[in-house]
C-alpha positions in Angstrom: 3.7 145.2 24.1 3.5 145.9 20.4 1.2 148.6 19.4 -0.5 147.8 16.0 -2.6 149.3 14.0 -5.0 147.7 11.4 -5.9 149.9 7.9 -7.9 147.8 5.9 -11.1 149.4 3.9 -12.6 145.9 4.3 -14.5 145.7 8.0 -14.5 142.0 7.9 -10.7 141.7 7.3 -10.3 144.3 10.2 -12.5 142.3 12.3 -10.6 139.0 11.4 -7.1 140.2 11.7 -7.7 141.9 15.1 -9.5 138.5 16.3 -6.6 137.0 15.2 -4.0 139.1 16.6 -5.3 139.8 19.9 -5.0 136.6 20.9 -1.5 137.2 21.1 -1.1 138.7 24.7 2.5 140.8 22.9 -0.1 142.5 20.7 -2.3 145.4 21.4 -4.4 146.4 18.9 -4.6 150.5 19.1 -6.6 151.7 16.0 -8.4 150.0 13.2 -8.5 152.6 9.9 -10.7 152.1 6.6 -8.7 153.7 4.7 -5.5 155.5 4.7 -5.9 159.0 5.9 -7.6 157.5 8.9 -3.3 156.0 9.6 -2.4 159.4 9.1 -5.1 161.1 11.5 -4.4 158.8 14.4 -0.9 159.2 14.6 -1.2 163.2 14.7 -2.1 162.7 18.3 -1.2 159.0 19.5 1.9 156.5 18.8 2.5 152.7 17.3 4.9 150.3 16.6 3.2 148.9 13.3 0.9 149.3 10.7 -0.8 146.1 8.8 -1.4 148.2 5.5 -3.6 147.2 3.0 -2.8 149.1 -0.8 -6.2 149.5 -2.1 -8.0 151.8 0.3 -10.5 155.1 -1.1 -9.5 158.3 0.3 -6.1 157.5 0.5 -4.3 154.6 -0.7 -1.2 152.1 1.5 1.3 153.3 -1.0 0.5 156.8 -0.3 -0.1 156.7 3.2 3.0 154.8 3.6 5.0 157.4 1.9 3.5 160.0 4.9 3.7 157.7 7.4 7.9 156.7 6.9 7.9 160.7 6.0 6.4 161.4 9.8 8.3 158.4 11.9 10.5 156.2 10.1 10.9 154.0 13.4 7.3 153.0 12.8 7.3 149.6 11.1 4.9 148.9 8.1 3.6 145.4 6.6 1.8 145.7 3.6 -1.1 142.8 3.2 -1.4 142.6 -0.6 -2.5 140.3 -2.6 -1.0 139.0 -6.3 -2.4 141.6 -8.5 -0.8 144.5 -6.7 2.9 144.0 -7.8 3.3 147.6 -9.1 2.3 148.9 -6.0 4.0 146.7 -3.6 7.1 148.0 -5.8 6.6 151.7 -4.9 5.6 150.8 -1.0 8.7 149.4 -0.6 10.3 152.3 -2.3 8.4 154.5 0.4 9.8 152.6 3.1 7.2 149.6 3.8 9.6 147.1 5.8 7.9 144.1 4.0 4.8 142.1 2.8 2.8 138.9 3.3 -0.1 138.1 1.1 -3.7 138.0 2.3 -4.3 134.1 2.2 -1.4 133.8 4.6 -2.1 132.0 8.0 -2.5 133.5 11.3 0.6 132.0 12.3 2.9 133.2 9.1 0.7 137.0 9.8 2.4 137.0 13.9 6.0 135.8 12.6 6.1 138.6 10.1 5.0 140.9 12.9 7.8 139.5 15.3 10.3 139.4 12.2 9.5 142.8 11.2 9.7 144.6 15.3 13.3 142.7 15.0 14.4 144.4 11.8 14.2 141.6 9.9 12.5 141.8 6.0 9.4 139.7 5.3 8.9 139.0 2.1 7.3 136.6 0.4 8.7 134.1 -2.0 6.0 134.1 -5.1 5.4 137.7 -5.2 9.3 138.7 -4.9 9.6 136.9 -7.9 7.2 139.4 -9.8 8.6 142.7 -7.6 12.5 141.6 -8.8 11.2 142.2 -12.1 10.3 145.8 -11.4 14.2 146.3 -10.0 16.2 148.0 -12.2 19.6 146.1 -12.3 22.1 148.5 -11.8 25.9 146.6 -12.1 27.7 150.0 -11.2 26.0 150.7 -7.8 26.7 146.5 -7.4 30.4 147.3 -8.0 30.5 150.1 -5.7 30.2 148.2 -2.4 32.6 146.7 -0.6 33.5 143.1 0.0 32.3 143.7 3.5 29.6 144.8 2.6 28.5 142.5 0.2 28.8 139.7 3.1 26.3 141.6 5.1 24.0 142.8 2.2 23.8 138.2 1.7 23.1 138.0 5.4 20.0 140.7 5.1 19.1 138.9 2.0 19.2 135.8 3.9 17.0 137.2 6.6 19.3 137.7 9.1 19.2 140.2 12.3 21.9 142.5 13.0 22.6 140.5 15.9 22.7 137.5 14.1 25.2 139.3 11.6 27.1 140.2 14.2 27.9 136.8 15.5 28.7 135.3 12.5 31.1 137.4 11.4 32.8 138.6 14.8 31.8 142.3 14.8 30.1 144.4 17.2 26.0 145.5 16.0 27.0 149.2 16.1 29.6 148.0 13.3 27.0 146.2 11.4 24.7 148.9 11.3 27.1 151.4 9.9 27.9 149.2 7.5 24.3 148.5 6.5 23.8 153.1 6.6 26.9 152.6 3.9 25.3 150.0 2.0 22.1 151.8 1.9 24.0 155.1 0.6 26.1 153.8 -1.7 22.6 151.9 -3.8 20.9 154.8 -2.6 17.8 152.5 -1.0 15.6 152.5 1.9 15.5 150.2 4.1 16.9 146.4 4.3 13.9 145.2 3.1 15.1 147.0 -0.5 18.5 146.1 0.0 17.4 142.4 0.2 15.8 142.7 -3.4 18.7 144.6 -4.9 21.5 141.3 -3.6 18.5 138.6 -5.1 18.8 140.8 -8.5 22.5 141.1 -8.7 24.4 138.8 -7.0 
């Protein structure tokens, strides 16, 4: 069962989403947090698999508690929920780790798919407001040129929204393989995660 837990400084978007999600029986809804701090509290003393992060929160912000959260654990997943005015800071969550983002007005059945997509390291992100965070990538040719053919093939797939397994079978290697090439790739443009990786390939390539 996938241990989530819902930060949004909203109660009726808390309430919603864990309506919502715990009609899933694969979901188990651990903590609900106003605000980010609250994240950082809770997991002192108890463990999840994901955070739903909302970026404007008092106390502490998503961006913020992201950066502490990936800083703590960086096996726990993070989806931010933004919505289109928060470009800027979708831009730095990522850069702190966040594995993706849908936008508020999503449905209930996009919001579990991202969740399942996510637990299977695969990057969520949506198509209108990549458009807006690409801008906010530097382009960077040289770090482009750097990688390998190899790795170029794989950094496609990721872009694509392929699974390591996935990867894997396609091109005939073994997942151990793939993810030493993706720890390569992720040197070499001196990234995050694949969510950032997927960005960088839909800027360059």
């Amino acid at each position: 069962m996938i241990k989530i837990i819902i930060a949004d400084d909203q109660q009726l978007i808390r309430e919603g989403l864990s309506l919502v999600l715990g009609l899933n029986s694969d979901f188990n809804i651990v903590f609900e947090a106003k605000n980010g701090q609250e994240v950082i509290d809770y997991l002192e003393t108890n463990e999840a698999d994901l955070v739903l992060m909302d970026i404007k929160m008092p106390v502490l912000n998503g961006v913020e508690a992201t950066r502490l959260v990936k800083a703590k654990s960086g096996s726990i997943k993070i989806l931010i929920l933004t919505t289109f005015d928060d470009y800027d800071y979708i831009f730095q969550a990522l850069r702190y780790g966040a594995d993706g983002y849908l936008l508020k007005n999503a449905s209930s059945q996009e919001l579990v798919e991202a969740i399942e997509k996510i637990i299977n390291d695969e990057q969520v992100l949506d198509k209108e407001v990549t458009k807006q965070v690409l801008q906010l990538v530097k382009k960077d040719t040289s770090k482009f040129e750097s990688l390998t053919k190899r790795e170029i093939e794989i950094a496609r797939k990721i872009s694509e929204g392929q699974s390591n397994k996935e990867i894997a079978q396609e091109l005939f290697l073994t997942e151990g393989t793939v993810k030493n090439h993706i720890s390569n790739i992720l040197s070499k443009l001196e990234l995050h995660n694949r969510t950032e990786i997927a960005l960088f390939i839909q800027k360059h390539d």
